[in-house]
C-alpha positions as CSV (number, residue, x, y, z in Angstrom):
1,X,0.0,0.0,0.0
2,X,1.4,3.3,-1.1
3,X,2.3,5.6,1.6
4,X,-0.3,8.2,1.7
5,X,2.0,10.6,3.7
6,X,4.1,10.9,0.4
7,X,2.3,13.4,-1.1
8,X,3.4,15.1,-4.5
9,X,3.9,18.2,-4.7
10,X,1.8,19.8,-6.8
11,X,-1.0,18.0,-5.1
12,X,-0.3,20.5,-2.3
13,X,0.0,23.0,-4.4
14,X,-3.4,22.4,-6.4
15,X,-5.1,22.6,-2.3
16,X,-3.5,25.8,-1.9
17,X,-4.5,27.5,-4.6
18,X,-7.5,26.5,-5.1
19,X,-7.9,27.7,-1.2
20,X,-6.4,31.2,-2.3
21,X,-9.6,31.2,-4.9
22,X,-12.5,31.2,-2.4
23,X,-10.6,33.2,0.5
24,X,-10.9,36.0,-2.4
25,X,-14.1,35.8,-2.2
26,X,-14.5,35.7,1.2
27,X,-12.3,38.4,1.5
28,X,-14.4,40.4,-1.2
29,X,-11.2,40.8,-3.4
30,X,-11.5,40.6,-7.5
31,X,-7.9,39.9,-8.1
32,X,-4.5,39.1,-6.5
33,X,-1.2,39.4,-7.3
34,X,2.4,37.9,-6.2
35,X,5.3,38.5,-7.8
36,X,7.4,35.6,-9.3
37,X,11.1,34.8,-7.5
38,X,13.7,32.4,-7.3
39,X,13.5,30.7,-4.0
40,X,17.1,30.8,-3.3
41,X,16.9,34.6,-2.6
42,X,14.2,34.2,0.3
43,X,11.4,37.0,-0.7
44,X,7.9,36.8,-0.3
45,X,6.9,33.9,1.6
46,X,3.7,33.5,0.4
47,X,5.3,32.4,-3.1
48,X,5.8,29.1,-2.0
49,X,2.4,29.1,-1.6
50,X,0.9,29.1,-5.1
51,X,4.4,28.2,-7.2
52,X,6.2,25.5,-4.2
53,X,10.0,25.3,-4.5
54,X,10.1,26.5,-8.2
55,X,12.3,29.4,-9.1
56,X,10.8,31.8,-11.8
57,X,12.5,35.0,-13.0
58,X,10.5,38.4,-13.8
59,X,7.3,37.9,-13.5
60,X,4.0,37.5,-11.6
61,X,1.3,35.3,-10.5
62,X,-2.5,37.1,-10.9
63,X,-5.8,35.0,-9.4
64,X,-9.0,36.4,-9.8
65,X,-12.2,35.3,-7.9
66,X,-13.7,33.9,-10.6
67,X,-11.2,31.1,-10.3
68,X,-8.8,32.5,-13.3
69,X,-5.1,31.1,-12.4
70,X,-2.8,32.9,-14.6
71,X,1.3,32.7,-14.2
72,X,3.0,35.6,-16.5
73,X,6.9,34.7,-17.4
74,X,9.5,35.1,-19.4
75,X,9.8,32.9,-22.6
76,X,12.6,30.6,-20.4
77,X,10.4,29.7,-17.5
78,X,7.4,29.2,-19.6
79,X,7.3,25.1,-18.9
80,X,7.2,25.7,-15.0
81,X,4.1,27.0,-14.0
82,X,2.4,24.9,-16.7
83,X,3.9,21.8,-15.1
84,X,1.9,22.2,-12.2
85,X,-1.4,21.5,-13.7
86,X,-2.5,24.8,-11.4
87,X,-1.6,27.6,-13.6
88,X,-3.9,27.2,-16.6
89,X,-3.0,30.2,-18.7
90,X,0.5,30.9,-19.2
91,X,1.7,34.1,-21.0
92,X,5.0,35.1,-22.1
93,X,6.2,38.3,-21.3
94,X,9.1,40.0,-23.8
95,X,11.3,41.1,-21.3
96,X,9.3,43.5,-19.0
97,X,5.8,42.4,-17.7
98,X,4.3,46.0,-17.5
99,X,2.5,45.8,-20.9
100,X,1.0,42.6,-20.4
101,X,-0.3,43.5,-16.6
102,X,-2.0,46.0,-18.1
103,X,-4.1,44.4,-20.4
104,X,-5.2,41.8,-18.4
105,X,-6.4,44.4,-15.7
106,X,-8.2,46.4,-18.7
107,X,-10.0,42.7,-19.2
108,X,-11.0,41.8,-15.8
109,X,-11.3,45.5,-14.3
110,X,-10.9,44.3,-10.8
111,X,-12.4,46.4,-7.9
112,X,-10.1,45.3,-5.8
113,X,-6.5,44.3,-5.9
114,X,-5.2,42.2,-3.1
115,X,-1.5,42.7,-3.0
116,X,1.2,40.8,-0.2
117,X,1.7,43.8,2.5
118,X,0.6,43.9,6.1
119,X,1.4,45.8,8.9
120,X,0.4,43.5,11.2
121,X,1.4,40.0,9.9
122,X,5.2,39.9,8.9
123,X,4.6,36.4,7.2
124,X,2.1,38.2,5.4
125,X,4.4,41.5,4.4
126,X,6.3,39.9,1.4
127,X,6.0,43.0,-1.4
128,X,9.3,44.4,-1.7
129,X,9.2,48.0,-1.7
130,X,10.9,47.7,-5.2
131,X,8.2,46.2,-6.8
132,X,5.7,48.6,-5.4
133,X,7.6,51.4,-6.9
134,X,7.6,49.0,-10.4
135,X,3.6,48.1,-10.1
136,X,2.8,52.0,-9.1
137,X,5.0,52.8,-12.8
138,X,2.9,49.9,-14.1
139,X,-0.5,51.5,-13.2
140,X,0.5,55.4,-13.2
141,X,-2.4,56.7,-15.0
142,X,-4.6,54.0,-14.9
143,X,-7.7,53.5,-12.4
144,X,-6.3,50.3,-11.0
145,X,-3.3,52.3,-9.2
146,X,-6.5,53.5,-6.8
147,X,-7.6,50.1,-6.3
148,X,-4.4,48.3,-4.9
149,X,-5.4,46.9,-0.9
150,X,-3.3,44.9,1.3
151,X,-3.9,41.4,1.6
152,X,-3.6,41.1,4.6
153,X,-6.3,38.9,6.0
154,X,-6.5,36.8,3.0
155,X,-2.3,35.4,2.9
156,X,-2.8,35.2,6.9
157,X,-6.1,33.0,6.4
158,X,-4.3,31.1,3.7
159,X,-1.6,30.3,5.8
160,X,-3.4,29.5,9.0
161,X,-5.9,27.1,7.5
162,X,-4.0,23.8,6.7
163,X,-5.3,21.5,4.1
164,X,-4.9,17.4,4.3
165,X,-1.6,18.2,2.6
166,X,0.1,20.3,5.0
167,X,-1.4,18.5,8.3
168,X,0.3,15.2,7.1
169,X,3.8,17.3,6.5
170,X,3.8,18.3,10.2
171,X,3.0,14.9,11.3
172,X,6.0,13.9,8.8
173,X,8.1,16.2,10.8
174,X,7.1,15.3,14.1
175,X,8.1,11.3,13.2
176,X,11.5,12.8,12.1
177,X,11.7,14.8,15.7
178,X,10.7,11.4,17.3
179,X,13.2,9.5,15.6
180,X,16.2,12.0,16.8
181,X,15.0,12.7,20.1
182,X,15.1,8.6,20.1
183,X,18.9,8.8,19.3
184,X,19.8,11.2,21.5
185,X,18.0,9.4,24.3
186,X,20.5,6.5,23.5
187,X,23.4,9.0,23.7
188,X,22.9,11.1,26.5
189,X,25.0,10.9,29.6
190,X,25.7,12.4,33.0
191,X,28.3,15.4,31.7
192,X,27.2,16.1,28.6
193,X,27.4,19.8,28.0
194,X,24.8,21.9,26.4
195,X,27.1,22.6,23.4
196,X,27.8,18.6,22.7
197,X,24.1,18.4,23.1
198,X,23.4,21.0,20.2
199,X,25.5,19.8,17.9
200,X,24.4,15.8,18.1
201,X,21.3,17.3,17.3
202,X,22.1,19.1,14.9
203,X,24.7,16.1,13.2
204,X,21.6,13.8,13.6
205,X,19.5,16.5,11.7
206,X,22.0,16.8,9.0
207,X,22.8,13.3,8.5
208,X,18.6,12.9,8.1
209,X,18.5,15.3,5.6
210,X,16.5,17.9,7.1
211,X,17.1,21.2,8.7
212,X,16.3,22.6,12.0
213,X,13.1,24.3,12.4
214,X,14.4,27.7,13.4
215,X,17.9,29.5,13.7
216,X,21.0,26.5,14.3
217,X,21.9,29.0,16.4
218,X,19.7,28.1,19.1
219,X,17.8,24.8,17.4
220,X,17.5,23.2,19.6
221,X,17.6,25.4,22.8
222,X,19.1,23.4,25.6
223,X,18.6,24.5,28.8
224,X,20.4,23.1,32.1
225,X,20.2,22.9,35.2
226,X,19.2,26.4,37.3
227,X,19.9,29.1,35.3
228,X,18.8,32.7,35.9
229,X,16.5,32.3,33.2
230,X,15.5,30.2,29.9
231,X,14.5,31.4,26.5
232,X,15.7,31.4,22.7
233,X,19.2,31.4,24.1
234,X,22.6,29.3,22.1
235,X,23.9,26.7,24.4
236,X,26.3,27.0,26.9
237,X,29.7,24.9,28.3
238,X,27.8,23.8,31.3
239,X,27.3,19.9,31.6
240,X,24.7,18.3,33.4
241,X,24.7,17.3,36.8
242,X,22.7,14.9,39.0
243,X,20.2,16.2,40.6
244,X,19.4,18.5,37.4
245,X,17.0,18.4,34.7
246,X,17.6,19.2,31.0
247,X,14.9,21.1,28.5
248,X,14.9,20.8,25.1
249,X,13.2,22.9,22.6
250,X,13.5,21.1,19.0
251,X,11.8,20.7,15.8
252,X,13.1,20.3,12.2
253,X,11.9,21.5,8.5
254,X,11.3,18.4,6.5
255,X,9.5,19.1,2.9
256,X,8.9,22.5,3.7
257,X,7.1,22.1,7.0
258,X,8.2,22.4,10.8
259,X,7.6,20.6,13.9
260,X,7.9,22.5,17.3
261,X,7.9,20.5,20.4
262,X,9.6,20.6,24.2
263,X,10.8,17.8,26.2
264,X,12.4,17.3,29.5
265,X,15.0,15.0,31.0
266,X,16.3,14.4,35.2
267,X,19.6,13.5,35.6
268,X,19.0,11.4,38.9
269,X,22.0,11.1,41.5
270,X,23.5,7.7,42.6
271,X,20.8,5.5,44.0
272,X,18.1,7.4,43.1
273,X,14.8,5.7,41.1
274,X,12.2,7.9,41.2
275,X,11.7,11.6,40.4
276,X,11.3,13.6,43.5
277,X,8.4,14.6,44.2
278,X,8.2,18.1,44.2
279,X,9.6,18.2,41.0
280,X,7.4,15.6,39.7
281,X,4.1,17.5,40.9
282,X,5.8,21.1,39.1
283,X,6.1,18.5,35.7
284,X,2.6,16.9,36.3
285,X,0.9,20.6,37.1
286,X,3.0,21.9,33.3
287,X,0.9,19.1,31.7
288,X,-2.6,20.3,33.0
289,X,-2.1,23.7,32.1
290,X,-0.8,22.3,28.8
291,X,-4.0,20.3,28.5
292,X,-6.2,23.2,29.9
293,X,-4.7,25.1,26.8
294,X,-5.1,23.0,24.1
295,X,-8.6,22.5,25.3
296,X,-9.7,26.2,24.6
297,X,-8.0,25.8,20.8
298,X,-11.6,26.4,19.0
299,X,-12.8,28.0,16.5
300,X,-14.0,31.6,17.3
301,X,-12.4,31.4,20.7
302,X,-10.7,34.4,21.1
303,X,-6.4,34.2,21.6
304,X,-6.1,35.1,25.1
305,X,-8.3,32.2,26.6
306,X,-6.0,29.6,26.3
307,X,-3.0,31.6,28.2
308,X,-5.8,32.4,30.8
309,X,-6.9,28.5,31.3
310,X,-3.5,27.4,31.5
311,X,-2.1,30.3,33.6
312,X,-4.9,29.6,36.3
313,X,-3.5,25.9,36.4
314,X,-0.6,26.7,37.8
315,X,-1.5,29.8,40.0
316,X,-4.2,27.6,42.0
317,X,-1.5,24.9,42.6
318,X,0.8,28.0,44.1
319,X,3.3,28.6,41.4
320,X,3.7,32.3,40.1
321,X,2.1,33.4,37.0
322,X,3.9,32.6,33.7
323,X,4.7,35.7,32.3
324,X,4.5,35.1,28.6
325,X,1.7,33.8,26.5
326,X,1.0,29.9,25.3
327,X,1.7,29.2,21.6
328,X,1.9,30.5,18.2
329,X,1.0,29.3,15.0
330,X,3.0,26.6,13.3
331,X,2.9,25.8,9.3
332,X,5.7,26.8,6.7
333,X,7.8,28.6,9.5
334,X,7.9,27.2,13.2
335,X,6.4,31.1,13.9
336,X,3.9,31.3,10.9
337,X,3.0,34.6,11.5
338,X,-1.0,35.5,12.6
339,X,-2.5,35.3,15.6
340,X,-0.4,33.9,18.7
341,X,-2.0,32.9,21.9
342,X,-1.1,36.1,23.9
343,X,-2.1,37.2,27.5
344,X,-5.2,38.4,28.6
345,X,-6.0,41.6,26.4
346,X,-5.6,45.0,28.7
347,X,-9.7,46.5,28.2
348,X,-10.3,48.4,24.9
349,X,-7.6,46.0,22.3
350,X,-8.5,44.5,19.6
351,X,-9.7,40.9,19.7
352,X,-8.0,38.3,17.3
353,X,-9.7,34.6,17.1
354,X,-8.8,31.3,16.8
355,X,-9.3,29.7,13.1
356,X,-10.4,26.3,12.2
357,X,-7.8,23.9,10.5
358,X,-4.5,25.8,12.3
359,X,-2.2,24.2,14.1
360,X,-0.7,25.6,17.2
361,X,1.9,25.3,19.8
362,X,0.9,25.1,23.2
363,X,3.8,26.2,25.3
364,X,5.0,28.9,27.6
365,X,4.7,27.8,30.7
366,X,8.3,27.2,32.2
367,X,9.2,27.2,35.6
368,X,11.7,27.1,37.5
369,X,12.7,24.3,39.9
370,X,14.9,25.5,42.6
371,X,18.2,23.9,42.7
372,X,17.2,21.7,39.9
373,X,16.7,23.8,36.8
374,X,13.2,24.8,34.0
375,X,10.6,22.6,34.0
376,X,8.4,23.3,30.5
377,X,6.8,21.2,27.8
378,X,5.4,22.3,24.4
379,X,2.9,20.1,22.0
380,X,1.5,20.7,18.1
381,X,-2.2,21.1,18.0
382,X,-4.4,21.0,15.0
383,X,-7.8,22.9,15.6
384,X,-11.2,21.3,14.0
385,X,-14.8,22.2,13.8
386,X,-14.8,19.4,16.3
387,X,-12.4,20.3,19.0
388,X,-8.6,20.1,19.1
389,X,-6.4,17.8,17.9
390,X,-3.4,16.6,19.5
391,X,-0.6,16.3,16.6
392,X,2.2,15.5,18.7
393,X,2.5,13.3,21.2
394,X,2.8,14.3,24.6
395,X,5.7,12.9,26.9
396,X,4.0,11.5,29.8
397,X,6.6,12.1,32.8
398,X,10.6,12.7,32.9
399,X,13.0,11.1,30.6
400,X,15.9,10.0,32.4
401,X,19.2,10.5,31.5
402,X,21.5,7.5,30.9
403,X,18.3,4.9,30.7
């Protein structure tokens, strides 16, 4: 039986875009339009969106809400977007676009022209300021220059709503954070430092094939032992100890989507064969406010409400307040830009709401262990019209070291 997670990729592709259709006419735009790129160069990062990994020179991408999907190129590139089987009129530019933007705007006279700038969503902020200047030299003197609008709301909605396709990448790429979090649990001894522990995760990553989910830098964060304080921090000398615990904060990119998931280790001392307990009611506590989190991930909930649930959990069992919020959205890019799951609004701000079919990190809740170091967890969760949905899997108590 073929395996139904290996997914080709135009089939993603073909979800996308045809998803990119009706949010234009949910978000009451005619037309849309992203500008072609090669992918080496970084740019917009919606491009990968509609065109996947392919490289295209001058050019541009135009959908309208009437469901026309039309790539403009130059003559060299003219095989690519027809390849996808998504881009069902191709046409050839002679050098410089202009012209031929033109006349397909006199034919379909769009109201409304979405275009890839936001000032609130920097995974939805992708128009350089170049090609505005180009597309405002394009239009000078034409009625469409008055009708350009950010598209905000519709790349943010497209990039928070996962399809089939994208749901069974991040499960692909929590298997591969399984599978090396596996290996390192073989490796891992009293005395490792945080530095030898960042780079066997990041030789195990390499040697896979994939690439860490954020910065190498700090991918994974390791965290040891009592330090003043924990965040996205590189590693340090310091080895661990008996007595300490180790957090983790990992994921990797494989086929263009992250995974984003803590776990914790105890180091125990000589003798020892059971967590203590104080620090096994701090990890036990992390995992209810976790679960009280996750549980408030529904559609038109608004974003503070699961910081709120969780943060009770651990204030009624008499820990202090975590001071950040609980997650962030999780796709392309381990942050995928939109709506995070901040604090508690202060009266009179704007509310933001949760959106079914994206996928979350629940998080955000370290605290420290006196004398023994962070204690923090993180899962993946997809939201559903039904409820949420656990992606990850979630550790069920300490992992010791040298087990």
């Amino acid at each position: 039986m073929a395996d139904k997670r290996r997914l080709a990729p135009d089939a993603l592709l073909a979800e996308k875009v045809a998803q990119a259709v009706a949010l234009l006419s949910e978000t009451r735009s005619d037309a849309w339009l992203t500008f072609t790129q090669e992918m080496g160069e970084g740019g917009d990062p919606t491009y990968p969106f509609l065109m996947g990994e392919r490289d295209l020179g001058n050019g541009f991408l135009l959908l309208t809400r009437v469901g026309e999907r039309i790539a403009v190129v130059g003559r060299l590139d003219a095989a690519l977007p027809a390849s996808t089987g998504v881009w069902d009129t191709v046409i050839i530019h002679d050098g410089d676009p202009q012209r031929v933007l033109r006349e397909l705007l006199a034919r379909l006279d769009p109201a409304q022209i979405a275009l890839n700038y936001s000032t609130t969503n920097y995974k939805a902020d992708g128009l350089s300021y170049g090609k505005y200047l180009w597309l405002r030299e394009a239009l000078a003197g034409t009625p469409w220059l008055e009708r350009l609008v950010s598209g905000d709301v519709l790349v943010s909605r497209l990039r928070a709503r996962k399809t089939p396709a994208e749901i069974e990448l991040i499960r692909g790429a929590l298997d591969a954070t399984y599978e090396i979090l596996a290996a390192l649990q073989a490796w891992l001894r009293p005395g490792r430092t945080g530095i030898e522990i960042h780079r066997f995760m990041l030789d195990e990553t390499a040697r896979r094939g994939l690439q860490p989910s954020w910065s190498a830098d700090h991918c994974p964060v390791v965290t040891i032992g009592p330090v003043p304080a924990m965040g996205h921090t590189p590693p340090a000398e310091l080895p661990l100890l008996p007595g300490q615990v180790l957090q983790l904060d990992y994921g990797v990119r494989r086929k263009g989507y992250c995974s984003d998931i803590q776990r914790m280790w105890y180091c125990p001392t000589p003798g020892e064969t059971s967590i203590p307990v104080e620090l096994q009611r701090l990890f036990d506590t992390i995992q209810c406010g976790i679960r009280a989190a996750a549980a408030e991930l529904r559609p038109g909930v608004p974003t503070w409400r699961p910081a709120a649930a969780a943060h009770r959990v651990l204030t009624d069992a008499g820990y202090p307040e975590p001071i950040y919020g609980v997650g962030h959205q999780l796709g392309r890019a381990t942050h995928d830009g939109g709506a995070g799951l901040i604090r508690r609004l202060e009266p009179g701000q704007p509310e933001s709401y949760i959106e079914s079919d994206s996928v979350y990190t629940v998080e955000g809740l370290e605290t420290l262990a006196p004398g023994r170091g962070w204690v923090s967890q993180e899962e993946d969760v997809l939201v559903t019209a039904e409820g949420p949905l656990m992606l990850s899997k979630p550790q069920s108590g300490f992992w010791l070291v040298g087990s």
